[in-house]
TORVEX-936796 format. One record per residue (C-alpha): residue in one letter; residue number from 0; x, y, z. Coordinates in steps of 0.1 Angstrom, whole numbers, plus 5000, padded with zeros to 4 digits. Layout:
! residues N
@resn A	resi NUM	X X	Y Y	Z Z
...
This chain:
! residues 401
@resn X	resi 0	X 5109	Y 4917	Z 4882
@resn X	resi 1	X 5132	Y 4892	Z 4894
@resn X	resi 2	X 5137	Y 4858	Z 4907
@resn X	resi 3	X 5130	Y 4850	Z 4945
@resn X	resi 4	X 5153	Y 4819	Z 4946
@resn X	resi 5	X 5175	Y 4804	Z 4926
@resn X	resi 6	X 5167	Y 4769	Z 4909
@resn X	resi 7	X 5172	Y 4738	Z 4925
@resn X	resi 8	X 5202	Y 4720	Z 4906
@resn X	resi 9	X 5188	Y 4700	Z 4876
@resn X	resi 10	X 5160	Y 4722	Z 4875
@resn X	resi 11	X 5151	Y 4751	Z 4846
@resn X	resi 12	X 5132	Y 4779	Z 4861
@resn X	resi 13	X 5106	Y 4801	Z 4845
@resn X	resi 14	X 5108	Y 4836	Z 4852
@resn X	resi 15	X 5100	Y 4874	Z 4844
@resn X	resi 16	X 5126	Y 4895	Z 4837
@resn X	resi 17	X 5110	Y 4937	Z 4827
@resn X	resi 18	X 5081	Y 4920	Z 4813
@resn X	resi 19	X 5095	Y 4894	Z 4790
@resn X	resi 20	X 5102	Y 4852	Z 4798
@resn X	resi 21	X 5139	Y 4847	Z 4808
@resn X	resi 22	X 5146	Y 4807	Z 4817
@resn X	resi 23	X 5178	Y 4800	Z 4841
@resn X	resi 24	X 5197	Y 4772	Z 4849
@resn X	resi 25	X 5223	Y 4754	Z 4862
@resn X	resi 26	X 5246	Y 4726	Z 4848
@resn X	resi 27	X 5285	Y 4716	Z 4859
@resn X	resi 28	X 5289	Y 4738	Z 4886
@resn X	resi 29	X 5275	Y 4768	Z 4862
@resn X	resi 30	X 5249	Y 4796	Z 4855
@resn X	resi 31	X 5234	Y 4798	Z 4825
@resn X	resi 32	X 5202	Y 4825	Z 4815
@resn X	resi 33	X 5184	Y 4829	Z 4782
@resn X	resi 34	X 5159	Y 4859	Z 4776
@resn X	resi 35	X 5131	Y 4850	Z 4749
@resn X	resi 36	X 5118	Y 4878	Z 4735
@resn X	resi 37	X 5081	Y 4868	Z 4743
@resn X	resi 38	X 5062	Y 4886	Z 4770
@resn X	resi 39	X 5052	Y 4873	Z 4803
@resn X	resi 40	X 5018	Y 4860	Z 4798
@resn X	resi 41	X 5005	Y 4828	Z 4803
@resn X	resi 42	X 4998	Y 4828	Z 4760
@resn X	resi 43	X 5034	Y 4826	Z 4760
@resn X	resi 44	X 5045	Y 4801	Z 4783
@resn X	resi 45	X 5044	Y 4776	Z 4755
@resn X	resi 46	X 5076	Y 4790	Z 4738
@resn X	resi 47	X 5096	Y 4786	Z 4774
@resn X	resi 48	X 5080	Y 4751	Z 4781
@resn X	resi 49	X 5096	Y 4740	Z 4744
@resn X	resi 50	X 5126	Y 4757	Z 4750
@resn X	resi 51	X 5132	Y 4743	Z 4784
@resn X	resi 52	X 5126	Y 4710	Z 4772
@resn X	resi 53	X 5149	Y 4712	Z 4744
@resn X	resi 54	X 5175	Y 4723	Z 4770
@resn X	resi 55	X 5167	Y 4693	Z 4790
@resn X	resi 56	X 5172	Y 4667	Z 4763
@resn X	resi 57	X 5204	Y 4677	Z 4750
@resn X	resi 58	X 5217	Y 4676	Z 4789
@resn X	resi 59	X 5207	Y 4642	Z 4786
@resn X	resi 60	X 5220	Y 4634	Z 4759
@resn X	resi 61	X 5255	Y 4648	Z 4765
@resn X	resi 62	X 5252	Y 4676	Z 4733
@resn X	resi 63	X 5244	Y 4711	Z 4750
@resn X	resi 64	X 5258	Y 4736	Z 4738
@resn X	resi 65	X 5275	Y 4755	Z 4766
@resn X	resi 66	X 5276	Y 4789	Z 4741
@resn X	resi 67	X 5240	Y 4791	Z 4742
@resn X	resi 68	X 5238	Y 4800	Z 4704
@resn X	resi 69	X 5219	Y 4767	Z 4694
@resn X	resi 70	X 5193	Y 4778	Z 4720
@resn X	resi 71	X 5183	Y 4811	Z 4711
@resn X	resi 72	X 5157	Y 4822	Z 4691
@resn X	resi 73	X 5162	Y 4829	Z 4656
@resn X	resi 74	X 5159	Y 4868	Z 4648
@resn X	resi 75	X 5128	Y 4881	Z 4625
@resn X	resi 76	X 5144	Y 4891	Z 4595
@resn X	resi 77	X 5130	Y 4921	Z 4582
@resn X	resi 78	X 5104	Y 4925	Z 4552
@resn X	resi 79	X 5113	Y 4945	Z 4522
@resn X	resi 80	X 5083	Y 4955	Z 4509
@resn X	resi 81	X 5076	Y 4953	Z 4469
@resn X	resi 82	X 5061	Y 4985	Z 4453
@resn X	resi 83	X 5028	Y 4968	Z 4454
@resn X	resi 84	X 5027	Y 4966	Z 4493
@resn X	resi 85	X 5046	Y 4997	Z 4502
@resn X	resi 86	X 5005	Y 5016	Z 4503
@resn X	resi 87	X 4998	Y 5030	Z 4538
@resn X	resi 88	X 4975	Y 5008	Z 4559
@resn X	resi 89	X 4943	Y 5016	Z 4571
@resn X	resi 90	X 4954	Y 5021	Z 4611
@resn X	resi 91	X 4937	Y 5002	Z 4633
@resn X	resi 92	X 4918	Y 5019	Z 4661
@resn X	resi 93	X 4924	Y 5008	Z 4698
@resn X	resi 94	X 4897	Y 5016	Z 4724
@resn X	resi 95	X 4902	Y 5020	Z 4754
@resn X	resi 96	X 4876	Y 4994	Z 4771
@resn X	resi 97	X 4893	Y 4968	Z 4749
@resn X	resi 98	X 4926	Y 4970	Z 4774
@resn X	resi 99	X 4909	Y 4958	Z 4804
@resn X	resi 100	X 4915	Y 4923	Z 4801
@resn X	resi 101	X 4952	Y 4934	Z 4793
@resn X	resi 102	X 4956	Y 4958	Z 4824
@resn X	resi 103	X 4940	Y 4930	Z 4845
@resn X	resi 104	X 4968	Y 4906	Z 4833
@resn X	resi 105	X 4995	Y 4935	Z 4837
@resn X	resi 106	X 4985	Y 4940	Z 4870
@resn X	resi 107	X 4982	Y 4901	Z 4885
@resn X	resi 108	X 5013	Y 4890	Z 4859
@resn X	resi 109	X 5037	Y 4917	Z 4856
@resn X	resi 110	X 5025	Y 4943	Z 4887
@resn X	resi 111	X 5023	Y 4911	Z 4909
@resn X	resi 112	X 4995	Y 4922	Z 4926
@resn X	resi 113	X 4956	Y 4911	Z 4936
@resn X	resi 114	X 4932	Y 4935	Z 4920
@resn X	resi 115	X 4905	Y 4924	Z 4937
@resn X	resi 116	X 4927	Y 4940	Z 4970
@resn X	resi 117	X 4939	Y 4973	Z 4956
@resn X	resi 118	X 4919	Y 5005	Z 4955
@resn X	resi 119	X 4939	Y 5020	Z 4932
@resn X	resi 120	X 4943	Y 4995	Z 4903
@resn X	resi 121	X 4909	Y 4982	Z 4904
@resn X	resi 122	X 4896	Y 5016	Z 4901
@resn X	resi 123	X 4917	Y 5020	Z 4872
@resn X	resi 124	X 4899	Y 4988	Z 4855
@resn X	resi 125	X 4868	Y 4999	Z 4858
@resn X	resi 126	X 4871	Y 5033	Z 4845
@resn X	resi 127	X 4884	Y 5017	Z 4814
@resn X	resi 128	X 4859	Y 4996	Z 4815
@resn X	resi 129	X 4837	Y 5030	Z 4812
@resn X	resi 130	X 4855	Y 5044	Z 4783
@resn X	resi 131	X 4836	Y 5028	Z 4758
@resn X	resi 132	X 4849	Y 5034	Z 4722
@resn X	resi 133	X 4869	Y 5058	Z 4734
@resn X	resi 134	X 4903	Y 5060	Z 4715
@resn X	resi 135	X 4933	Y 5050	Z 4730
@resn X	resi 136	X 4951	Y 5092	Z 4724
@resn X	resi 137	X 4919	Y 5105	Z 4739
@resn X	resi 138	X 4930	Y 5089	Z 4770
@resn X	resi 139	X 4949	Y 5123	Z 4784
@resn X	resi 140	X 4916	Y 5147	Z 4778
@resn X	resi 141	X 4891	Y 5122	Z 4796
@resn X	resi 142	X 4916	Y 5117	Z 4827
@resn X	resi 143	X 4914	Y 5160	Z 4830
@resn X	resi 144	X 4876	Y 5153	Z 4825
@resn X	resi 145	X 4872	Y 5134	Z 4854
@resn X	resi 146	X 4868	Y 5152	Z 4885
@resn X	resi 147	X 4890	Y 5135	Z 4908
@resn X	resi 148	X 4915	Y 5148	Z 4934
@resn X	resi 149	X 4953	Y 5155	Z 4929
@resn X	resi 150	X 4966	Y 5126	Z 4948
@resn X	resi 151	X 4942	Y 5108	Z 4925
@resn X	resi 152	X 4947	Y 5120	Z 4894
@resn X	resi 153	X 4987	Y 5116	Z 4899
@resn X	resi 154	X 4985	Y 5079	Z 4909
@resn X	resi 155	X 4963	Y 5068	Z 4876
@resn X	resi 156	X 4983	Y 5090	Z 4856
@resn X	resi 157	X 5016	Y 5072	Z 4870
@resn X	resi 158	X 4999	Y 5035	Z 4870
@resn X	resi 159	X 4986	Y 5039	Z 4833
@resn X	resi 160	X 5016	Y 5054	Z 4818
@resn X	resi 161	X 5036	Y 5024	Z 4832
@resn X	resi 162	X 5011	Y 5000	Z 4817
@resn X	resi 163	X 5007	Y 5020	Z 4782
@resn X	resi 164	X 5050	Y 5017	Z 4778
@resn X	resi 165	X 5046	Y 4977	Z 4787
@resn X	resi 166	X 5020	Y 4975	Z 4754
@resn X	resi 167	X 5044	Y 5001	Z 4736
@resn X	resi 168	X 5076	Y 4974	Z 4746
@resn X	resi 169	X 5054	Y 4942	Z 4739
@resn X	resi 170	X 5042	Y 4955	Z 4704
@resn X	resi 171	X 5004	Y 4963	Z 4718
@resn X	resi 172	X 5008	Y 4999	Z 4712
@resn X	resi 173	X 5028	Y 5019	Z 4689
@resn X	resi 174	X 5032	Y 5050	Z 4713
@resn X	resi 175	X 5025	Y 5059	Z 4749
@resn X	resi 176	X 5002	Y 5086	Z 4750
@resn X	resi 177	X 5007	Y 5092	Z 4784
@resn X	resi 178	X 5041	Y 5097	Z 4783
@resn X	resi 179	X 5045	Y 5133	Z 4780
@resn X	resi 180	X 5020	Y 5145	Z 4805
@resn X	resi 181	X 5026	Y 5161	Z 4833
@resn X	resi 182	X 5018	Y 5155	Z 4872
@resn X	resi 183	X 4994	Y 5183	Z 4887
@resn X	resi 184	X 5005	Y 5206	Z 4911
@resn X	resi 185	X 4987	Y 5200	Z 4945
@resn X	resi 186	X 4970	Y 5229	Z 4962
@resn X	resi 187	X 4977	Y 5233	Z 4996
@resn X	resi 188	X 4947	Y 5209	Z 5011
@resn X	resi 189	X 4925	Y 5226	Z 5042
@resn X	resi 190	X 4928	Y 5208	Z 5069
@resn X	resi 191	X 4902	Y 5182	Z 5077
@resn X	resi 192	X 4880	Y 5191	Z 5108
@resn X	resi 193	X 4871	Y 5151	Z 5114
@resn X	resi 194	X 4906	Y 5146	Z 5122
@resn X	resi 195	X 4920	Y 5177	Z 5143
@resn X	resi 196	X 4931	Y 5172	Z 5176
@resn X	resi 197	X 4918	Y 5170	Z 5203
@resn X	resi 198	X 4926	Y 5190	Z 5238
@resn X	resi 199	X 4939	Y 5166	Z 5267
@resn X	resi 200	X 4903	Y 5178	Z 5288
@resn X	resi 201	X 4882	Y 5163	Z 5254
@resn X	resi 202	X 4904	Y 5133	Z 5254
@resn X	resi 203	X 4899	Y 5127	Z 5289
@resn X	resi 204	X 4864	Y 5138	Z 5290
@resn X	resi 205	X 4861	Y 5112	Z 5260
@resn X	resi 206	X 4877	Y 5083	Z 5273
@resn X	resi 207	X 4859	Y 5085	Z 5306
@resn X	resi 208	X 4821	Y 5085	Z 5290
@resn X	resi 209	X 4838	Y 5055	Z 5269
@resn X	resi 210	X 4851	Y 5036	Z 5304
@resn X	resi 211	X 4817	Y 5041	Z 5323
@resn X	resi 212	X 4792	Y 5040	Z 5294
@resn X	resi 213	X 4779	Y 5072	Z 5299
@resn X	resi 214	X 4761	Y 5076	Z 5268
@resn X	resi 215	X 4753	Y 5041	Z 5260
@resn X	resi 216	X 4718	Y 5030	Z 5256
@resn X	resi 217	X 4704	Y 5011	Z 5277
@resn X	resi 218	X 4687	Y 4988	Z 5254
@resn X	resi 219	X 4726	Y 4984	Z 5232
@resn X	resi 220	X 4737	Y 4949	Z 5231
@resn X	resi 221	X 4771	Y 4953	Z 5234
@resn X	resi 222	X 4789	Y 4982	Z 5260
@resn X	resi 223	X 4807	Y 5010	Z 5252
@resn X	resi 224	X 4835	Y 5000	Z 5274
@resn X	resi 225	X 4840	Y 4973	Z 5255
@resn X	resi 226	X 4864	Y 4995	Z 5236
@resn X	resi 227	X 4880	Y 5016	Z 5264
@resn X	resi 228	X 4911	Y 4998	Z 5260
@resn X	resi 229	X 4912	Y 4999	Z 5220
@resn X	resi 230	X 4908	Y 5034	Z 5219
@resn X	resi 231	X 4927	Y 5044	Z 5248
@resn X	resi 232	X 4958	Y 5028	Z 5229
@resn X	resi 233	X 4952	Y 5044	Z 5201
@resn X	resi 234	X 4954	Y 5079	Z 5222
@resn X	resi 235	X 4982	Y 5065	Z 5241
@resn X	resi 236	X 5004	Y 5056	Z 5213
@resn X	resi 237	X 4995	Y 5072	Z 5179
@resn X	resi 238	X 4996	Y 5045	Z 5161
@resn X	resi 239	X 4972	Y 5043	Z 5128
@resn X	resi 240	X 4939	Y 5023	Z 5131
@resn X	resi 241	X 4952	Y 4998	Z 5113
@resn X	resi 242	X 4979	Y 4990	Z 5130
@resn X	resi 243	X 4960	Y 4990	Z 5162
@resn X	resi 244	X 4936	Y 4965	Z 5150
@resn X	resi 245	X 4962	Y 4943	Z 5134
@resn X	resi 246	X 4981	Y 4940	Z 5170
@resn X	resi 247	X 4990	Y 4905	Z 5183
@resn X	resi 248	X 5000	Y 4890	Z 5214
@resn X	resi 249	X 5036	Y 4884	Z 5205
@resn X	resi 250	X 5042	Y 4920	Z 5197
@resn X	resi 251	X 5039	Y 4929	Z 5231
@resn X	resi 252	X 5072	Y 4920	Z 5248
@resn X	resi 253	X 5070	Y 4921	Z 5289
@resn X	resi 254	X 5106	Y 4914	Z 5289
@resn X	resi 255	X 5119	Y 4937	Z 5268
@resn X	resi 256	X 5088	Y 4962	Z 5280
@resn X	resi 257	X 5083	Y 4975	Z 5246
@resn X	resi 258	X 5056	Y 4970	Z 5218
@resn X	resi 259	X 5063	Y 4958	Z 5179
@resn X	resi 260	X 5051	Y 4975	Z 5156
@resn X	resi 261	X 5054	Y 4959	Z 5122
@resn X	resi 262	X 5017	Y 4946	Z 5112
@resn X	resi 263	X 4985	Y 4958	Z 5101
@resn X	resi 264	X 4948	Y 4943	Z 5094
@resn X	resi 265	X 4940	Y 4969	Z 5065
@resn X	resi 266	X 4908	Y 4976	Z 5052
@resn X	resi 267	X 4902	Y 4964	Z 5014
@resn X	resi 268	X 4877	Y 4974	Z 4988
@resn X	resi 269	X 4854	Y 4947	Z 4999
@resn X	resi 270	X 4849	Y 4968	Z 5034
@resn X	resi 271	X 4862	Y 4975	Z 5068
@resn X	resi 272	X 4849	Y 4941	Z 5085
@resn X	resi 273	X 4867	Y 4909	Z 5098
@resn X	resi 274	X 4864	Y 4890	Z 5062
@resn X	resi 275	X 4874	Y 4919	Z 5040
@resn X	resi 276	X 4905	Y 4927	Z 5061
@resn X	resi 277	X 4940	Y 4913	Z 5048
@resn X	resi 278	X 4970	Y 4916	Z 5065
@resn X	resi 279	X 5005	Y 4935	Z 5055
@resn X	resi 280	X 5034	Y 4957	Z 5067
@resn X	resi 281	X 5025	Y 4990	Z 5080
@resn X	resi 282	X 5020	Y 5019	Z 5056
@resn X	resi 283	X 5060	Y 5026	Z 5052
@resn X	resi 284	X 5074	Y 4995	Z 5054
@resn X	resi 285	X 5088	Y 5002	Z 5084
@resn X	resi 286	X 5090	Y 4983	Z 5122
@resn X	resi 287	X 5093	Y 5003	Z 5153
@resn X	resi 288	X 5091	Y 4999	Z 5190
@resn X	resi 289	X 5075	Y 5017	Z 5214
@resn X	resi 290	X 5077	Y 5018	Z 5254
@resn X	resi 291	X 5053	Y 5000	Z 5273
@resn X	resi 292	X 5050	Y 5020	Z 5298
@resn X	resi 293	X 5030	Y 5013	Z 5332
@resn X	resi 294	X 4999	Y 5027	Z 5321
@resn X	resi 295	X 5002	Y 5007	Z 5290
@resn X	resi 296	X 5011	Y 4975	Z 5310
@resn X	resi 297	X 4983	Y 4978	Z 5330
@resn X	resi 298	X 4959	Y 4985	Z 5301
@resn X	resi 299	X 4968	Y 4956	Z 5281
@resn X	resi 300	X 4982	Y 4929	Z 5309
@resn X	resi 301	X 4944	Y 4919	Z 5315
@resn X	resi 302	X 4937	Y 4913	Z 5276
@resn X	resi 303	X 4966	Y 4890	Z 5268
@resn X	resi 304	X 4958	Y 4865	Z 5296
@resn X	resi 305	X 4951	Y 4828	Z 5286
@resn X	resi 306	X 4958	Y 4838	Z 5245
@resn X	resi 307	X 4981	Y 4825	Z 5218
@resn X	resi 308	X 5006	Y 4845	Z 5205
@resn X	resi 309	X 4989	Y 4849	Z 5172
@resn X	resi 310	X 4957	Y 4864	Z 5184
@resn X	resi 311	X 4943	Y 4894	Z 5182
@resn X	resi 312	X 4950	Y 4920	Z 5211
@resn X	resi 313	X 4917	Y 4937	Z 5206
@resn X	resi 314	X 4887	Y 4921	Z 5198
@resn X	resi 315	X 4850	Y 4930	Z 5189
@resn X	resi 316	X 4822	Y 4912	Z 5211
@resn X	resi 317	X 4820	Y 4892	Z 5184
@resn X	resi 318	X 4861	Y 4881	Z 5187
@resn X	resi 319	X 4870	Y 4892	Z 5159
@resn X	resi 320	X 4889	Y 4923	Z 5147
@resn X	resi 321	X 4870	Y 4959	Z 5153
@resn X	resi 322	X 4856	Y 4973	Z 5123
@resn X	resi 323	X 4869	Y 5009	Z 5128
@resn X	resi 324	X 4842	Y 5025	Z 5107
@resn X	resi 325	X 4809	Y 5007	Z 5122
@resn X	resi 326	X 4829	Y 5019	Z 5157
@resn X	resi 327	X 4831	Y 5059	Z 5145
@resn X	resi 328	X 4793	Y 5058	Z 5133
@resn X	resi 329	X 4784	Y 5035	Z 5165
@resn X	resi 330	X 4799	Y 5045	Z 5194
@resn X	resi 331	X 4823	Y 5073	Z 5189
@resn X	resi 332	X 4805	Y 5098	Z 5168
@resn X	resi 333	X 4773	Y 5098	Z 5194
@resn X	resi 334	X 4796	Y 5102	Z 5222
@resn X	resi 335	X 4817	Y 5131	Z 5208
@resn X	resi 336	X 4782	Y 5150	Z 5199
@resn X	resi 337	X 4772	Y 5146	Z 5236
@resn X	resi 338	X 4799	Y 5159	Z 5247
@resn X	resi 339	X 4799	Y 5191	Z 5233
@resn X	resi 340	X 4830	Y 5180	Z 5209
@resn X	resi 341	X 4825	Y 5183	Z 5168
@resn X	resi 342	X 4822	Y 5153	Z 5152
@resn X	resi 343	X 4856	Y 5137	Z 5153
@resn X	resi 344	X 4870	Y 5105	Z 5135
@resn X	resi 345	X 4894	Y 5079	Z 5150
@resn X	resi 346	X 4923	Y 5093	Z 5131
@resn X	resi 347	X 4920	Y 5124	Z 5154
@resn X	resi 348	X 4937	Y 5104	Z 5182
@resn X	resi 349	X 4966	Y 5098	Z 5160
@resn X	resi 350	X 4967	Y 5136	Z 5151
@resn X	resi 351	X 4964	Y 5143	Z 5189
@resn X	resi 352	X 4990	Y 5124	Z 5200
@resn X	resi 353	X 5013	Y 5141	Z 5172
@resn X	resi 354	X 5008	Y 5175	Z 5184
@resn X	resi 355	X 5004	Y 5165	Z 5223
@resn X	resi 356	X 5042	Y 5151	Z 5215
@resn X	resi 357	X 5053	Y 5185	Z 5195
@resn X	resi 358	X 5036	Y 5213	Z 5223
@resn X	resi 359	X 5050	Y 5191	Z 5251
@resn X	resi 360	X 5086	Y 5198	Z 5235
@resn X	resi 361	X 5099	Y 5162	Z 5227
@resn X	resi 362	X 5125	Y 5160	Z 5200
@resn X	resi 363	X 5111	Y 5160	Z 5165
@resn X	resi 364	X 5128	Y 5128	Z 5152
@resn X	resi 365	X 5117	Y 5109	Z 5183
@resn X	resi 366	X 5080	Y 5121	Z 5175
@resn X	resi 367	X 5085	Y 5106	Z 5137
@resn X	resi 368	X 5098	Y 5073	Z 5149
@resn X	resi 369	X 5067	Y 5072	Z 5172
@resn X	resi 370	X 5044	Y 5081	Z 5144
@resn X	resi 371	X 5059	Y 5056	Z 5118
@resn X	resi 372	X 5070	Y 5085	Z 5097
@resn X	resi 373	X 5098	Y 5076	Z 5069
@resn X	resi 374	X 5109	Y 5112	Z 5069
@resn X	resi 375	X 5109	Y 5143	Z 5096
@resn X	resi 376	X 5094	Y 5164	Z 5065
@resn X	resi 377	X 5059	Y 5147	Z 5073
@resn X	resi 378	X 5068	Y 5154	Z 5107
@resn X	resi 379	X 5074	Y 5190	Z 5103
@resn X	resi 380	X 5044	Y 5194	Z 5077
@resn X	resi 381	X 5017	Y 5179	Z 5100
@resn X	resi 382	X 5021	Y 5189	Z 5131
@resn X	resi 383	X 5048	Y 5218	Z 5136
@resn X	resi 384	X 5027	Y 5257	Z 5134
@resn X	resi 385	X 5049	Y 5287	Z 5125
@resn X	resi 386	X 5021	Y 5307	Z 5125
@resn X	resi 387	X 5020	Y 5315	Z 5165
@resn X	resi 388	X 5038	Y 5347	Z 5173
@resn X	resi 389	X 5078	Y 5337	Z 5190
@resn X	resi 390	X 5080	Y 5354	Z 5227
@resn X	resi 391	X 5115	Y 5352	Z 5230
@resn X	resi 392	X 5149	Y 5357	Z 5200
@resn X	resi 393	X 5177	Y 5332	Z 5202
@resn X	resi 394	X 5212	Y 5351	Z 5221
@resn X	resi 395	X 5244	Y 5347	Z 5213
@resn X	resi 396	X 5264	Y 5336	Z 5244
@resn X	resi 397	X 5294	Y 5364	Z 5256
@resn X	resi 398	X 5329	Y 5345	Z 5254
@resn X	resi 399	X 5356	Y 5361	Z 5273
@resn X	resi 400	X 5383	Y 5381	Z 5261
């Protein structure tokens, strides 16, 4: 945890610094820091408001002390204990409910992030939250308890081991009981049928029952063709749901003929609609570009007349942003099943497009720059088979004598 900029000139900044307060300043055309040994949490802001202010005065006044010595905290000198007080203490039991409140205060203060927003750490809250006068070193056997999946298990295990060794450094806790356990091993996962891909006849098949409403009731309010061009894109392209919904105007580039990728409109706890969206970065971090070909052109040229550069490329018929889950159960679901297809989600365009890119021979770092992949590996593990039988060996070209 750091500092995002630097104070103005005058000024004493507050800041967090591995979980503890640090204060930084300037004065004379130098840098001056001072790390309190308080944690960062809003009980402790006192002792850096005091300290600031102290600072402050003596600027004023002309008698700070450049060396910093008359500034910093006197050290806890240590208590010998008589013979009457060196008994052992009764311990004091910590339950594991009781470190909600401090896990939600980890995670907005120190973790920087909106539990309210994040799967993972509210879960995590809330399972405290369950663990009613459960002791704190029981912590390991309940988590192999619960039946949750690798992925899972490895993420809580990594987010509460972090949080246990901030209570261990801020005095909470005398030991981290999570320190010593190990990840799990993940099995290799079958594959999930929702999302394999489809042939180029299915897509085709699909798309065109999409374009003419083919299977759309007659008494629906809204048409299925509504969302030809959403879900054509997301064939076209491979890009993730997310990243579909969350495309703007000024992302497409007519100029440059290619399309920005570098936003999404993720889902959140709260749902999959307009309100519970929020937007962020794409799931690596990444931005890429991809061509905007003529079919593209032609397919999104008639949505982006007349709009600002901040709106939405696709919209719902309500104008907002397409709820990709009311859209599986709604309209693509029913459709696949009437086609004769299994029961497909939207992610199967993505996987589609992958292995459309890998059978039709393009290069495999081209296909994970298309994808958003941060590494080939994912590449490689998703969508290249070396289970189908080689027809030909590689030769060794004859060189002349």
């Amino acid at each position: 945890m750091g500092y995002n900029k630097k104070p103005l000139k005058g000024e004493i900044s507050i800041g967090n610094h591995r979980g503890r307060i640090r204060i930084r300043w300037r004065h004379e055309g130098n840098r001056y820091q001072l790390n309190l040994p308080f944690a960062y949490l809003p009980e402790n802001m006192h002792h850096a408001t005091l300290k600031a202010d102290e600072i402050k005065l003596d600027i004023r006044k002309g008698c700070f002390d450049t060396t910093l010595v008359k500034y910093k905290p006197e050290p806890v000198k240590p208590v010998i204990p008589t013979p009457s007080q060196t008994e052992i203490p009764e311990s004091t039991v910590i339950y594991l409910d009781q470190l909600v409140s401090k896990f939600n205060d980890w995670t907005k203060n120190i973790r920087n992030i909106n539990i309210d927003l994040s799967v993972d750490y509210l879960g995590i809250s809330r399972m405290l939250g369950r663990y009613v006068n459960v002791p704190l070193e029981d912590i390991a056997a309940k988590m192999i308890g619960e039946k949750w999946s690798v992925i899972t298990y490895n993420r809580r295990l990594n987010f509460l081991s972090s949080f246990f060794s901030w209570l261990q450094d801020t005095g909470v806790i005398t030991i981290n009981p999570l320190l010593h356990v190990t990840k799990r091993r993940e099995k290799r996962k079958s594959k999930n049928k929702r999302r394999e891909p489809l042939t180029e006849e299915e897509i085709n098949d699909f798309l065109e029952a999409i374009r003419k409403d083919t299977y759309c009731h007659k008494f629906s309010p809204y048409r299925h063709s509504l969302y030809y061009p959403f879900l054509k894109f997301i064939f076209l392209t491979g890009v993730r749901n997310a990243e579909a919904i969350g495309l703007k105007v000024k992302h497409i580039d007519f100029e440059a003929r290619h399309i920005e990728i570098s936003d999404t409109l993720a889902r959140t706890t709260k749902g999959t609609h307009h309100a519970a969206r929020i937007s962020k970065g794409t799931k690596t971090g990444n931005i890429r570009y991809l061509p905007l070909t003529e079919e593209l052109l032609a397919l999104l040229s008639p949505l982006l007349h007349d709009s600002e550069p901040d709106s939405l490329v696709f919209l719902s018929p309500k104008k907002l942003s397409i709820d990709d889950r009311m859209l599986k159960k709604r309209v693509i679901k029913p459709v696949m099943l009437a086609l004769g297809i299994a029961d497909r989600d939207l992610y199967a365009a993505r996987h589609s497009f992958g292995t459309r890119a890998i059978q039709q021979g393009m290069v495999l770092t081209d296909v994970a720059y298309l994808m958003g992949h941060s590494t080939v590996d994912t590449t490689i593990r998703n969508y290249v088979s070396v289970t189908r039988p080689a027809v030909v060996l590689p030769t060794i070209n004859k060189q002349g004598n």
